[in-house]
ZAKETI-525122 format. One record per residue (C-alpha): residue number from 1; residue in one letter; x, y, z; chain. Coordinates in steps of 0.02 Angstrom, whole numbers, plus 50000, padded with zeros to 5 digits. Each point is the difference from the previous one (the first is absolute). Layout:
{num:NUM | residuo:A | c1:X | c2:Y | c3:Z | cadena:A} $
...
//
This chain:
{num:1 | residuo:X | c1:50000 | c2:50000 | c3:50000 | cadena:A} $
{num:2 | residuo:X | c1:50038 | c2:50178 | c3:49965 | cadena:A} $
{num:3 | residuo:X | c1:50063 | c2:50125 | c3:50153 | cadena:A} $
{num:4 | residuo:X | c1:49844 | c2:50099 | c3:49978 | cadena:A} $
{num:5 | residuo:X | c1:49890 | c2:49856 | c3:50033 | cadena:A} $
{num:6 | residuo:X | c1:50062 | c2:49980 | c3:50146 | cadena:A} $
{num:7 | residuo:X | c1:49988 | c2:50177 | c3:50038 | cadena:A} $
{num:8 | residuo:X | c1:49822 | c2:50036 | c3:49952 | cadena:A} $
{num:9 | residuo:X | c1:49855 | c2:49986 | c3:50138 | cadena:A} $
{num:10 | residuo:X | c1:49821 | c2:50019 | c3:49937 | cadena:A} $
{num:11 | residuo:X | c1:49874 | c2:50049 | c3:50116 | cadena:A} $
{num:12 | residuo:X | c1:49849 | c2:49909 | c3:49972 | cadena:A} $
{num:13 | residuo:X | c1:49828 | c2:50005 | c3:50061 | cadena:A} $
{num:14 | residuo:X | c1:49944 | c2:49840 | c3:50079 | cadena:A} $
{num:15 | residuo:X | c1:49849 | c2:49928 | c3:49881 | cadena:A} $
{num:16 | residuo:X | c1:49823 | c2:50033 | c3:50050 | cadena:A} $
{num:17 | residuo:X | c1:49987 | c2:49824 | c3:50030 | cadena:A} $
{num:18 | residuo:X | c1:50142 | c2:49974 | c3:50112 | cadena:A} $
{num:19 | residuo:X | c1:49938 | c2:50142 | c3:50109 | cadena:A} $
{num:20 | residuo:X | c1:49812 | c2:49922 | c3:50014 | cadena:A} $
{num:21 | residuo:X | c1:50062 | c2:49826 | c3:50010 | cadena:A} $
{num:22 | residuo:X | c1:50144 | c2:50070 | c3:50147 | cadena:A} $
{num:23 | residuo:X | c1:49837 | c2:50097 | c3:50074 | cadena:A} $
{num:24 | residuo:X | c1:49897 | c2:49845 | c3:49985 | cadena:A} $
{num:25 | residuo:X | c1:50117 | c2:49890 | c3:50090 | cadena:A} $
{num:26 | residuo:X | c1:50031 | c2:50114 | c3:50163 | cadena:A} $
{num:27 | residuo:X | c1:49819 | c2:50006 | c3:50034 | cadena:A} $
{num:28 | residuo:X | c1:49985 | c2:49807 | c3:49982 | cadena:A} $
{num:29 | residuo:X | c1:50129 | c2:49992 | c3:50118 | cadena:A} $
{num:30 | residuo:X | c1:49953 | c2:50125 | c3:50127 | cadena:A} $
{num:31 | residuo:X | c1:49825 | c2:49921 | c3:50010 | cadena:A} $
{num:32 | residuo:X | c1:50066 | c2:49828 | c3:50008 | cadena:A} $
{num:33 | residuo:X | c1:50116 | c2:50065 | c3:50140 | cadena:A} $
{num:34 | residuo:X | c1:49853 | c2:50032 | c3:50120 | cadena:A} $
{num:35 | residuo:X | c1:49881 | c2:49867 | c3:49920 | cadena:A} $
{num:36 | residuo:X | c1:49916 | c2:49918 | c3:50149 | cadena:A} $
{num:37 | residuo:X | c1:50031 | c2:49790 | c3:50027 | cadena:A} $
{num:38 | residuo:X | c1:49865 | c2:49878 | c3:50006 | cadena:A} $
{num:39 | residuo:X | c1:49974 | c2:49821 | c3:50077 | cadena:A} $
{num:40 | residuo:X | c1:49954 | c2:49881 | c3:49844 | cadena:A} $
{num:41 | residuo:X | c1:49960 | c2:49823 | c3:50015 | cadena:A} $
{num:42 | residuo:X | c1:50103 | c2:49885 | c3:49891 | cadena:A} $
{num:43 | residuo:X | c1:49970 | c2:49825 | c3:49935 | cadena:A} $
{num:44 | residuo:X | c1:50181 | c2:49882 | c3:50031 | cadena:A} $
{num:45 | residuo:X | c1:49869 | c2:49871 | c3:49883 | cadena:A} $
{num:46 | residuo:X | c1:49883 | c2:50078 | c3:49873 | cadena:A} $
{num:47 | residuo:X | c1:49825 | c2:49960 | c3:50009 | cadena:A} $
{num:48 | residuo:X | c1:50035 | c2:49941 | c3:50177 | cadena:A} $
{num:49 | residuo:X | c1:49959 | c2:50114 | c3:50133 | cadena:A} $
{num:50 | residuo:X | c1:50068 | c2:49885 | c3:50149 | cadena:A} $
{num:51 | residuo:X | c1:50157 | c2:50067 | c3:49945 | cadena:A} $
{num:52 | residuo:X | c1:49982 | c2:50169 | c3:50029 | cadena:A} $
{num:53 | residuo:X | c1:50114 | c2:50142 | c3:50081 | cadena:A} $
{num:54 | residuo:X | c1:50014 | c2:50183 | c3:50022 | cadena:A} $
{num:55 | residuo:X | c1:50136 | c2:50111 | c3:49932 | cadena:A} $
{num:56 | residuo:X | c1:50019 | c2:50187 | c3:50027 | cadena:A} $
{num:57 | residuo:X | c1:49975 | c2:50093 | c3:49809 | cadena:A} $
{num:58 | residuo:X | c1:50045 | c2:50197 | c3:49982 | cadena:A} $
{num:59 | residuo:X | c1:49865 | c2:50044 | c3:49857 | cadena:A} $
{num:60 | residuo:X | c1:50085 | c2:50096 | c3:49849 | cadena:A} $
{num:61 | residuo:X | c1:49926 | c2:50168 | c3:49937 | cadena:A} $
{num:62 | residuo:X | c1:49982 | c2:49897 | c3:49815 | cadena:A} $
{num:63 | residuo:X | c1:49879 | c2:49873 | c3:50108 | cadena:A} $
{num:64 | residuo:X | c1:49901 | c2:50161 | c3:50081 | cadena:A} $
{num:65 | residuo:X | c1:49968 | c2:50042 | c3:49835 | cadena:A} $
{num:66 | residuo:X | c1:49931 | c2:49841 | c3:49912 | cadena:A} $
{num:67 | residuo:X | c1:49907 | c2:49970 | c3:50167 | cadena:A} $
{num:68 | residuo:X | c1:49911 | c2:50178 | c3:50001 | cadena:A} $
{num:69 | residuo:X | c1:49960 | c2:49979 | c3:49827 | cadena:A} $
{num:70 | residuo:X | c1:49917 | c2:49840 | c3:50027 | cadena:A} $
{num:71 | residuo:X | c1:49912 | c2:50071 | c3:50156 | cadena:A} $
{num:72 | residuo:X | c1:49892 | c2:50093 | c3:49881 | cadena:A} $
{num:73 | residuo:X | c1:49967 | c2:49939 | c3:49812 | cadena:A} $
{num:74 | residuo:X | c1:49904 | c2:50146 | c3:49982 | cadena:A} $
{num:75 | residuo:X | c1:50117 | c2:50021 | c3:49860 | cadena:A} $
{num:76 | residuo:X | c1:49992 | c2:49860 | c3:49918 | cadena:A} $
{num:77 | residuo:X | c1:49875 | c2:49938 | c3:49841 | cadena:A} $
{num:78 | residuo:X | c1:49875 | c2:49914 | c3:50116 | cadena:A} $
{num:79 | residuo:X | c1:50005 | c2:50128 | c3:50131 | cadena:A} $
{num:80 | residuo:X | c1:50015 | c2:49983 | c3:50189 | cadena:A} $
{num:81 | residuo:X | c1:49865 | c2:49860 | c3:50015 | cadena:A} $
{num:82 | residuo:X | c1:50132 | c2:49890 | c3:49915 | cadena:A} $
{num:83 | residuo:X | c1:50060 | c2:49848 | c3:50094 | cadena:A} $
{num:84 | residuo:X | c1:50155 | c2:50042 | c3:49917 | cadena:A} $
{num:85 | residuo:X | c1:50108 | c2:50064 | c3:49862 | cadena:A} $
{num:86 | residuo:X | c1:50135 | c2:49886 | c3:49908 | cadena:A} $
{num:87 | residuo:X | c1:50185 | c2:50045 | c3:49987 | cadena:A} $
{num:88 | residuo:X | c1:50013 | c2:50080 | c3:49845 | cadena:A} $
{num:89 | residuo:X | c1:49873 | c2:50108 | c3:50030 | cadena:A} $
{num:90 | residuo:X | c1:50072 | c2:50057 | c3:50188 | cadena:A} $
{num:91 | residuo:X | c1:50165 | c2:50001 | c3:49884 | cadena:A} $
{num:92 | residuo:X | c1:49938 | c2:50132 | c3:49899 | cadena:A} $
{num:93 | residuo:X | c1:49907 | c2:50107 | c3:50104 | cadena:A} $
{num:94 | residuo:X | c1:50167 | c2:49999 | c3:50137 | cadena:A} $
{num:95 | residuo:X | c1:50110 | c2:50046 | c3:49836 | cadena:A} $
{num:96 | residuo:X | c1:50078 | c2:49837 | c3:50025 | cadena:A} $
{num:97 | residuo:X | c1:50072 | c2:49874 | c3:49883 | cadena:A} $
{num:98 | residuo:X | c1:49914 | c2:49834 | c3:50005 | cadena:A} $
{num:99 | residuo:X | c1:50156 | c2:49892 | c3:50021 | cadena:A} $
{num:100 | residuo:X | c1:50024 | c2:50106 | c3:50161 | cadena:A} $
{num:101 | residuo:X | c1:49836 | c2:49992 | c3:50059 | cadena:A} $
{num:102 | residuo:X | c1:50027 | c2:49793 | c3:49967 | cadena:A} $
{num:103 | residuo:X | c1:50151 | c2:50004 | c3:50131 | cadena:A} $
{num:104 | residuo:X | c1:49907 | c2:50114 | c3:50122 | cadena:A} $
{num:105 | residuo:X | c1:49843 | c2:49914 | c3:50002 | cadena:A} $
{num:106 | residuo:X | c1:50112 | c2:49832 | c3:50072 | cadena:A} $
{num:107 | residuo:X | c1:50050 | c2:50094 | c3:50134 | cadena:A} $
{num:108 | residuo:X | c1:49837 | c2:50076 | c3:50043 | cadena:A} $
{num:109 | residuo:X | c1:49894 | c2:49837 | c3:49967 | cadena:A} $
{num:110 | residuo:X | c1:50097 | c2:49861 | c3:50031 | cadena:A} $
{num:111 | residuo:X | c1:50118 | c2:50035 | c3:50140 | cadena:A} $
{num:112 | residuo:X | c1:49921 | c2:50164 | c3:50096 | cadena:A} $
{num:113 | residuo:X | c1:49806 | c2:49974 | c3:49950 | cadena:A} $
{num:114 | residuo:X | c1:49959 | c2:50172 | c3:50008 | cadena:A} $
{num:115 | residuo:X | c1:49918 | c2:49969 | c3:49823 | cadena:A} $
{num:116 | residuo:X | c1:49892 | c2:49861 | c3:49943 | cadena:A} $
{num:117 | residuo:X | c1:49946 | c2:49918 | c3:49849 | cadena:A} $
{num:118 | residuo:X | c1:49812 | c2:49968 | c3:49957 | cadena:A} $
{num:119 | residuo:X | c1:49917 | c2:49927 | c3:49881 | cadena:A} $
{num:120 | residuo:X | c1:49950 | c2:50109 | c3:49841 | cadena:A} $
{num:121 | residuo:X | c1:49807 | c2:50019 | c3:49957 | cadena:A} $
{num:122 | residuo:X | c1:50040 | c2:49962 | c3:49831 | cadena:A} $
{num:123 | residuo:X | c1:50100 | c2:49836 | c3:50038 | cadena:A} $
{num:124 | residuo:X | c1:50167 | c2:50082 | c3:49920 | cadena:A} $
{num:125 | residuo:X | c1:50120 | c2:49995 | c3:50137 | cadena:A} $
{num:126 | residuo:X | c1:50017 | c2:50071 | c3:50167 | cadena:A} $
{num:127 | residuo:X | c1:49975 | c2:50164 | c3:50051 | cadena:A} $
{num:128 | residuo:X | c1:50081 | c2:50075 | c3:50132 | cadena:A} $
{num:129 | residuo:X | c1:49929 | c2:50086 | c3:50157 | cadena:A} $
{num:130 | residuo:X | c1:50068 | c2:50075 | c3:50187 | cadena:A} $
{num:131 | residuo:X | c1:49990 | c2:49837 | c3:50119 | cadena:A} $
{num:132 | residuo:X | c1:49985 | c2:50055 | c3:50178 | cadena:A} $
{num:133 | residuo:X | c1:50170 | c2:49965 | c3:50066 | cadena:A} $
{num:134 | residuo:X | c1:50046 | c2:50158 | c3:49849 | cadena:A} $
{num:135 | residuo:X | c1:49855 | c2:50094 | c3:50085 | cadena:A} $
{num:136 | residuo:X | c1:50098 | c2:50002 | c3:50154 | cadena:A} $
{num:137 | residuo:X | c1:50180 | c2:50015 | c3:49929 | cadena:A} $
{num:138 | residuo:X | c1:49912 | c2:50155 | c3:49885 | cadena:A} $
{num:139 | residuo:X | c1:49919 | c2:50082 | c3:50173 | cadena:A} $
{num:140 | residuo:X | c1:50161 | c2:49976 | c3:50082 | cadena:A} $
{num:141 | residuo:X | c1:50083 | c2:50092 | c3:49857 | cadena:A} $
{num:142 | residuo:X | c1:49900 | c2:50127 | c3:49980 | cadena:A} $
{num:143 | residuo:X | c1:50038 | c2:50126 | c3:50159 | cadena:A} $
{num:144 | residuo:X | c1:50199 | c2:49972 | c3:49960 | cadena:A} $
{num:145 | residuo:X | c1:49954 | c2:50055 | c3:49849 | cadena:A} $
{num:146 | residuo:X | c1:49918 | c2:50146 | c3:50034 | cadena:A} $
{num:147 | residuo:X | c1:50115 | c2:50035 | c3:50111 | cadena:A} $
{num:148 | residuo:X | c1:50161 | c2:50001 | c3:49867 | cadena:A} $
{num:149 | residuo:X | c1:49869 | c2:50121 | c3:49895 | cadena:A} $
{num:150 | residuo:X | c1:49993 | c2:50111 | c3:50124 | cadena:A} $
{num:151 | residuo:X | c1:50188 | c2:50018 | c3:50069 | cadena:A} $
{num:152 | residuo:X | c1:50053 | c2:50010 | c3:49805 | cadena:A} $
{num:153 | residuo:X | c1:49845 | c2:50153 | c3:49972 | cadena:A} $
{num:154 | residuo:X | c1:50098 | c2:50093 | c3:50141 | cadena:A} $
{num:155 | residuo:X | c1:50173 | c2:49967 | c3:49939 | cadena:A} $
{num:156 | residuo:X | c1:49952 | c2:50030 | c3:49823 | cadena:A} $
{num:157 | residuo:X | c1:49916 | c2:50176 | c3:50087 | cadena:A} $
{num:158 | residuo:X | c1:50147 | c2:50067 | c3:50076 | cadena:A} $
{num:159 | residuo:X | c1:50096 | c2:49975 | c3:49847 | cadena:A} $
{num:160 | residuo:X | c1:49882 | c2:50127 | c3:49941 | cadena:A} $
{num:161 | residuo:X | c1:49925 | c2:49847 | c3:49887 | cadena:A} $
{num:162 | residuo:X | c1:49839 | c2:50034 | c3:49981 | cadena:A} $
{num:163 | residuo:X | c1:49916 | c2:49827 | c3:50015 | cadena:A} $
{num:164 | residuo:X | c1:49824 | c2:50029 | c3:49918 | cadena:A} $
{num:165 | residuo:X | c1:50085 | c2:50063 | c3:49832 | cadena:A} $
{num:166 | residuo:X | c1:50140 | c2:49872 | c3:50013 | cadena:A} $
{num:167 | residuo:X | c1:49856 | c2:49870 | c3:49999 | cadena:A} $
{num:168 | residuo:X | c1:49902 | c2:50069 | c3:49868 | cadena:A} $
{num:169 | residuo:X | c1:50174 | c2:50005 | c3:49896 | cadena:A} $
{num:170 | residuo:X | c1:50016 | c2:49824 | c3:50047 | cadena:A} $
{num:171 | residuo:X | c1:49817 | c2:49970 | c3:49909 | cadena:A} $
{num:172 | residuo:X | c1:50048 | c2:50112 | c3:49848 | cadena:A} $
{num:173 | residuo:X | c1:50164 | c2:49893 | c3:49963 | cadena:A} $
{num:174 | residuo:X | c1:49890 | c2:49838 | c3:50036 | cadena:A} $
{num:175 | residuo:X | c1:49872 | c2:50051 | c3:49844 | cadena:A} $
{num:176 | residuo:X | c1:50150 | c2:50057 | c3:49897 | cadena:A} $
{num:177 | residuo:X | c1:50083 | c2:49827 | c3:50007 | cadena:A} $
{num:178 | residuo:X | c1:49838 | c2:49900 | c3:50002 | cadena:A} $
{num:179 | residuo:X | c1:49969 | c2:50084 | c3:49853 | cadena:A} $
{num:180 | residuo:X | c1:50163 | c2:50018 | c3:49906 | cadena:A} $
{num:181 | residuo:X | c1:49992 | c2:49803 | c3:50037 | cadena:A} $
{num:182 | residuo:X | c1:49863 | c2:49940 | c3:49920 | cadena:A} $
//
């Protein structure tokens, strides 16, 4: 290589993308940080429930958020008097791919049980609906949650951030790549 090669620093501007998906990844982190743990009953035998222990699970803000969503299907085609939704429709409306959804919902439905699969009306597959042990994980959740919100509003605040626009840029950029996307 040439001397001036060497010699030549470019500033550049970190990508868009980098800066969303750095942004993206602290907040994951700080709510994981503080994400409450839950007692969740294991099988040692599937299918056998003489074999059955209790292990201690910290719930991960990626779980809150299939969890709420499945809460209420108000969103979904059939409505919230659905007894569930399947995957690639929770997929899609959490702006998740389905191959990701696939590996999450083995966590949530096969070891944890927060989520449970039911039959569909139509006899195509399972859908998939909030058990009751996910009730409890999602109300334990919640108040750590809102918590996080709230200490991050006031941080955010005295950083002269003001939250309320912040958010509503938040939405703008979310319609701009939803639509630049399809």
């Amino acid at each position: 290589m040439r001397e001036d090669q060497h010699s030549v620093h470019v500033e550049r501007e970190e990508s868009l993308c980098s800066s969303v998906r750095q942004l993206s990844r602290s907040v994951t982190r700080l709510y994981n940080k503080h994400m409450p743990k839950v007692i969740v009953e294991r099988l040692r035998v599937p299918g056998d429930p003489s074999t059955a222990f209790k292990v201690e699970v910290q719930i991960r803000v990626t779980q809150v958020a299939v969890l709420e969503a499945l809460w209420d299907l108000s969103w979904c085609a059939a409505g919230s008097e659905a007894p569930g939704v399947s995957q690639v429709e929770l997929a899609t409306y959490l702006g998740v791919d389905t191959a990701t959804m696939c590996r999450n919902m083995r966590v949530l439905v096969k070891e944890n049980g927060w989520v449970q699969e039911v039959p569909s009306p139509s006899l195509r597959g399972k859908l998939l609906s909030l058990s009751p042990a996910g009730r409890t994980a999602l109300l334990e959740a919640r108040p750590q949650m809102e918590h996080i919100d709230q200490e991050l509003n006031h941080l955010m605040t005295e950083r002269s951030i003001n939250v309320p626009v912040f958010r509503s840029n938040l939405d703008t950029v979310l319609d701009v790549l939803e639509k630049m996307a399809s």
